[in-house]
C-alpha positions in Angstrom: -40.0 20.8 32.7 -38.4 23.0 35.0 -41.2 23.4 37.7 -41.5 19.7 37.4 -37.8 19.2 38.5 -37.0 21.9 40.5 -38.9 21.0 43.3 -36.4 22.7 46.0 -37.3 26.0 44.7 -33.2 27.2 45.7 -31.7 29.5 43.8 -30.6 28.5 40.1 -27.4 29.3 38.4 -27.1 27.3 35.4 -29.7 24.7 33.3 -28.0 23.5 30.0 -29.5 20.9 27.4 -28.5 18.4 25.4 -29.4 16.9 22.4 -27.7 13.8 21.0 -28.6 11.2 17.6 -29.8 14.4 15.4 -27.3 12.8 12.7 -26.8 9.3 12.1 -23.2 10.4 12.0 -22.2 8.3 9.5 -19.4 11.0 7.8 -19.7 14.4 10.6 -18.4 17.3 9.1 -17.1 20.9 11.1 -19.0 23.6 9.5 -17.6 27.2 9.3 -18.9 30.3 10.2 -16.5 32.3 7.8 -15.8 32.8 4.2 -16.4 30.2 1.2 -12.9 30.0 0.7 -12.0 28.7 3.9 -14.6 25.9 3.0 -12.7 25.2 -0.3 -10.2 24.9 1.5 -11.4 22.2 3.8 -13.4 20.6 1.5 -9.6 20.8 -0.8 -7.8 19.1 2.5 -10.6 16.6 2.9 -10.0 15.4 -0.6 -6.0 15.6 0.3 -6.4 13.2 3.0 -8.7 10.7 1.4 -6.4 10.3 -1.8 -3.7 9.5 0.8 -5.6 6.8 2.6 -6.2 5.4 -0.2 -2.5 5.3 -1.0 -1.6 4.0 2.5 -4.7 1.1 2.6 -3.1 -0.1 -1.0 0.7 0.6 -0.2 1.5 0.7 3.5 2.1 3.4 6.0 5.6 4.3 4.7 4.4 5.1 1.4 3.8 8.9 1.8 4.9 11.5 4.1 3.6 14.9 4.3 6.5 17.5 4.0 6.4 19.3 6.7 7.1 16.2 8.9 9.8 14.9 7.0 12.6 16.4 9.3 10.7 15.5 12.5 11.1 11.9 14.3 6.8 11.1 14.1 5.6 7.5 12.7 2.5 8.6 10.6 0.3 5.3 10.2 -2.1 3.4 11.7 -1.6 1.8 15.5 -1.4 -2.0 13.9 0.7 -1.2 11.6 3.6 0.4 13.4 
């Protein structure tokens, strides 16, 4: 592939690839490079955050608050509903 594009023959300093649709992407998920309790712990706030989306699709926006934002002026909630 490369003698077939580099034609020029100049000097080269950087040739990257990309790959893209390896997934159908349909739920992506970070994976870790470090210690299985760092993915309990993720896999712990990934269950955290789906339990409150469910409570804020049945309830509304306003219907739960993480703590450590209480104190600061930040709308939580979805663009359409604010």
């Amino acid at each position: 592939l490369l003698e077939e594009l580099w034609k020029d023959k100049r000097p080269l300093r950087l040739m990257g690839i990309a790959l893209t649709d390896l997934s159908d992407g349909s739920e992506p998920v970070q994976m870790t490079m470090f210690r299985e309790e760092e993915q309990l712990n993720r896999e712990k706030g990934q269950k955290l955050d789906r339990a409150v989306d469910s409570l804020r699709d049945k309830y509304g926006s306003g219907i739960i608050t993480r703590g450590s934002l209480m104190k600061l002026d930040i709308k939580v909630g979805r663009k359409n509903e604010r």
